[in-house]
Wavefront OBJ file of the C-alpha trace (Angstrom):
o trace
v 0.000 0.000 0.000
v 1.194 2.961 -1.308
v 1.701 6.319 0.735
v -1.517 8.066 -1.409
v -3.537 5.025 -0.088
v -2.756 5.012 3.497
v -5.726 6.666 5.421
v -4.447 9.747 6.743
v -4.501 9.893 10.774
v -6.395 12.456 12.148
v -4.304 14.617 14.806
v -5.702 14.914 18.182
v -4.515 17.762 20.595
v -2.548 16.472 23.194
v -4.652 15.168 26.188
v -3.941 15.941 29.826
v -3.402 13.447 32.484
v -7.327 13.926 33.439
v -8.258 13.034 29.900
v -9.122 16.558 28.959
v -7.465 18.802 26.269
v -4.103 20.602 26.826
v -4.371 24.248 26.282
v -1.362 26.076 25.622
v 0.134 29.086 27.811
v -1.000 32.653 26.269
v 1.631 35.159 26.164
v -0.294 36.986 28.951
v 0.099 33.876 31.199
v 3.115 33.554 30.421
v 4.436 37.360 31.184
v 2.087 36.647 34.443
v 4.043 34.523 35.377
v 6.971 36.354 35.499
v 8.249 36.957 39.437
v 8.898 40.650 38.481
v 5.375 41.614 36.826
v 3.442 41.782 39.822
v 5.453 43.959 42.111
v 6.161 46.342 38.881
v 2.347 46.688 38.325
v 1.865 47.432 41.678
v 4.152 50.718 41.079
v 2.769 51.689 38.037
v -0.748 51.466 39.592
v 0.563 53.542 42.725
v 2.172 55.925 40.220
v -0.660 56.584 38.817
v -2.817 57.272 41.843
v -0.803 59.649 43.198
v -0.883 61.548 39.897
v -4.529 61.982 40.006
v -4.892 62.818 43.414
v -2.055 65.423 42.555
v -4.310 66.526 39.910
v -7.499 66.382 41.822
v -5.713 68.763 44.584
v -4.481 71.376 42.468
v -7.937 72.235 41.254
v -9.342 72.268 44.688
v -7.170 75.153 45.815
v -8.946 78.390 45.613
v -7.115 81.068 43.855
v -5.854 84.591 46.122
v -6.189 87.959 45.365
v -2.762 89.404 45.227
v -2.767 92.277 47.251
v -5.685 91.534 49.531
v -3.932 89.562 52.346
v -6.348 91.895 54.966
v -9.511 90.458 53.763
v -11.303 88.054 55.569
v -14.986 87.118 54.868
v -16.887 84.994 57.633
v -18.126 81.622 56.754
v -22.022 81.789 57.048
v -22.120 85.170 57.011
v -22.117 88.109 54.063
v -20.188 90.191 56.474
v -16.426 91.226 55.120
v -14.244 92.194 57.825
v -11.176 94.138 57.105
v -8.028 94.385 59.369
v -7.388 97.678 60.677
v -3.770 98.469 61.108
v -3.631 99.118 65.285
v -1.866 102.254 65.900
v 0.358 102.358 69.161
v 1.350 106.406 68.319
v 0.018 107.325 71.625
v 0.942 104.413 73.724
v 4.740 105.188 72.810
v 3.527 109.269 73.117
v 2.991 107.875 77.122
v 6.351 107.667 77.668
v 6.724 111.087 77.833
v 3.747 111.844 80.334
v 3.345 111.363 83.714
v 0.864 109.378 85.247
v -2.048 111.523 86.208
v -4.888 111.091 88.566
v -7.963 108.830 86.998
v -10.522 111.405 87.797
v -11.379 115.408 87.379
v -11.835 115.991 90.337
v -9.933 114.402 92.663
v -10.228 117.403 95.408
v -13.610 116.630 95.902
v -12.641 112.311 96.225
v -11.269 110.418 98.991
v -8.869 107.001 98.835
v -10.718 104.628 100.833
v -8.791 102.275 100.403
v -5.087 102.129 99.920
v -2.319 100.562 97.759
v -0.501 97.430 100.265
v 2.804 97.868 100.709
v 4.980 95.698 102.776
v 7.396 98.198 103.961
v 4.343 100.258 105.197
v 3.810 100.449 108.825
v 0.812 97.769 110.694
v -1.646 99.979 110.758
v -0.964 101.321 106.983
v -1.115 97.454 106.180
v -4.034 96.561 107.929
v -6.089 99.512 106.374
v -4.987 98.297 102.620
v -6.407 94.782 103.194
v -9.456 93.596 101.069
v -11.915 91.764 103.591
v -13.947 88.805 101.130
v -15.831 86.942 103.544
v -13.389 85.545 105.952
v -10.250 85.917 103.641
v -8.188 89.448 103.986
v -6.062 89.946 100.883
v -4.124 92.985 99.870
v -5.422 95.770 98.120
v -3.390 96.149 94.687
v -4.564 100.074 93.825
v -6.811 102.858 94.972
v -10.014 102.895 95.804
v -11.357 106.499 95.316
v -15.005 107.455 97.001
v -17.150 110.500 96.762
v -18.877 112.128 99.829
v -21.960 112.118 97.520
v -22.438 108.641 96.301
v -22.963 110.021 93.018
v -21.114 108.594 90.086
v -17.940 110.297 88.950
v -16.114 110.820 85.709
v -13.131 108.677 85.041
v -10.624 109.067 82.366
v -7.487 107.827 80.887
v -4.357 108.147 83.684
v -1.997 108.167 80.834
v -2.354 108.067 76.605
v -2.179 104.802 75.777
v -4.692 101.544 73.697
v -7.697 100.073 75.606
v -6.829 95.987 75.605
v -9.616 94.893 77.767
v -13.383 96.544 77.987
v -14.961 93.307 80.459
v -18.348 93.266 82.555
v -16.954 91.065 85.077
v -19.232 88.961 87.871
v -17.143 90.551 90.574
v -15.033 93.287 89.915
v -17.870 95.363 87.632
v -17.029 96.785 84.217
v -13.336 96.779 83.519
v -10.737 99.139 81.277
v -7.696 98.051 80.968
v -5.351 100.188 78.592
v -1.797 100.115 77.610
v 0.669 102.336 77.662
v 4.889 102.763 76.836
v 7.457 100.896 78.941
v 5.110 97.568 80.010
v 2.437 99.555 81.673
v -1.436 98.649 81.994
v -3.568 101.203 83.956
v -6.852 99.196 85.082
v -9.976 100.950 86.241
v -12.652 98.604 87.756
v -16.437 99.163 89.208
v -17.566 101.818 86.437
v -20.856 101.963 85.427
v -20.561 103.751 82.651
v -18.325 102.191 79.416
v -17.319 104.818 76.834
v -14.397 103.370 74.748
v -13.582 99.989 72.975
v -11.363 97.327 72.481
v -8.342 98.712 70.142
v -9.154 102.340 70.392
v -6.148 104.816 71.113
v -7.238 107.286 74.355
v -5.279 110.849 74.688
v -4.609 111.081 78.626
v -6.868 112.925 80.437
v -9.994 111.608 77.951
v -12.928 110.397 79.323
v -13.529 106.908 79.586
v -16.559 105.754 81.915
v -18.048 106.738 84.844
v -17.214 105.129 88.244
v -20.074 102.585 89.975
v -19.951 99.516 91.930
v -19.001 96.291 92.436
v -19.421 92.909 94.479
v -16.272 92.389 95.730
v -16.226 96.212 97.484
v -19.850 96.863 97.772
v -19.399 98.054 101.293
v -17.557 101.045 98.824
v -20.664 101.709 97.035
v -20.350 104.236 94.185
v -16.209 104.521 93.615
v -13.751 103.304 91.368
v -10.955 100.562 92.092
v -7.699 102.043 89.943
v -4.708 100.073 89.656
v -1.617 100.150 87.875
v 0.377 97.628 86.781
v 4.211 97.006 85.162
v 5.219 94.023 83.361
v 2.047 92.194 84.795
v 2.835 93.333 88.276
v 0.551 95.609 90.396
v 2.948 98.461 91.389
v 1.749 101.566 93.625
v 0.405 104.262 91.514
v 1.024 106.927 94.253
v 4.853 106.156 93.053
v 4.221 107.481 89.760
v 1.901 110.145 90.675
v 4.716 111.576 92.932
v 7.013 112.220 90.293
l 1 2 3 4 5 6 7 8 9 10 11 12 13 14 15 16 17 18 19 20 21 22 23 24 25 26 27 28 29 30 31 32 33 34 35 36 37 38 39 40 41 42 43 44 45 46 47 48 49 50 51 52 53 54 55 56 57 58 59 60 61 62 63 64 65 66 67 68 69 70 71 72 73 74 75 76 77 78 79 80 81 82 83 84 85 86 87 88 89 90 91 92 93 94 95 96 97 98 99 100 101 102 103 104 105 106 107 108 109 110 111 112 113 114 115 116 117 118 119 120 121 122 123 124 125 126 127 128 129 130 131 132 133 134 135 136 137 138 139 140 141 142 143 144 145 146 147 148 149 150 151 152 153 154 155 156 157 158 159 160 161 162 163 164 165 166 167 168 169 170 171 172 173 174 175 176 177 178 179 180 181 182 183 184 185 186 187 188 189 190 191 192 193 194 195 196 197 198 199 200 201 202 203 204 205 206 207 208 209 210 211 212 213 214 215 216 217 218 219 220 221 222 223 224 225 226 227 228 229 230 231 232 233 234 235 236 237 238 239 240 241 242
């Protein structure tokens, strides 16, 4: 039998060892399999995260207005508050003054209570102690009275910025203003506010009137004065000597 009249042997695909057919590796499974593919695809996918999260960022940020750094607008609110530049002309103009009495007419007022100081003699000490229930503390400024009971003006001891404008639980409506060289003049127990926070005083200007308080009600109508030097309370009769 010749080659031409052999029957021709159909060719079967290779069979596996389960009996089914063999299929052969793609070149994807075969560059899968590759140790190095994996932690390479891993980069390239973290690459490419942080490049859209770069881009996503950039057009978050808001544009500024050059030149506007003072603006600030309220969240909530249609209000636009400006900065104002705070200027300290007259608390450097205080270091030329001397401290003056916190009232008009201080003729016609009386120190009830004085400033404590140590070096003073017992009975100086004992009269410039604070009585608060059954605790005695001493007295850090004046305490000026009039005869009438009548409220008083008060104004600025020395040119200088108010810092503090308070209504405190105790100690009644507070001032506090600053002045050249680290000192605050404080006036306490007014009735009467007539300044703000920030606003420059001339010395001598009115600022409130004098009242009362809780913690020297026995005072009634006067005002509690103090002054103080790098956040110490230092006797103002000092100063007003010179």
């Amino acid at each position: 039998m010749n080659d031409q009249n052999k029957p021709k042997l159909k060719e079967e695909s290779p069979k596996t060892a389960m009996g089914g057919t063999a299929v052969k590796p793609s070149a994807w499974r075969k560059l899968l399999s590759k140790k190095w593919v994996a932690p390479a695809a891993f980069v390239a996918a973290a690459a490419i995260i942080v490049t859209l999260m770069w881009i996503y960022r950039g057009t978050e940020e808001t544009p500024t207005t050059a030149g506007n750094d003072s603006l600030e607008i309220t969240e909530g609110t249609d209000e636009v508050a400006l900065e104002t530049p705070v200027d300290d002309t007259l608390e450097v103009a205080s270091s030329n003054e001397t401290l003056q009495w916190p009232v008009v007419n201080r003729s016609e007022l009386t120190v009830a209570t004085p400033f404590y100081e140590a070096t003073a003699s017992n009975e100086e000490r004992q009269a410039a102690m604070v009585q608060t229930g059954n605790t005695f503390t001493p007295h850090t400024g004046l305490d000026l009275t009039s005869a009438d009971e009548k409220p008083f003006d008060v104004v600025a001891a020395l040119s200088g910025r108010v810092i503090v404008v308070d209504k405190h639980p105790i100690n009644g409506n507070v001032i506090e203003i600053k002045h050249a060289d680290g000192i605050v003049t404080v006036y306490q127990s007014l009735s009467e506010v007539q300044v703000k926070v920030n606003e420059e005083v001339k010395q001598g200007s009115l600022i409130g009137k004098s009242g009362r308080s809780e913690i020297e009600k026995e005072y009634g109508n006067h005002l509690h004065f103090e002054v103080r030097q790098n956040g110490t309370s230092i006797n103002p009769n000092t100063l007003l000597e010179q």
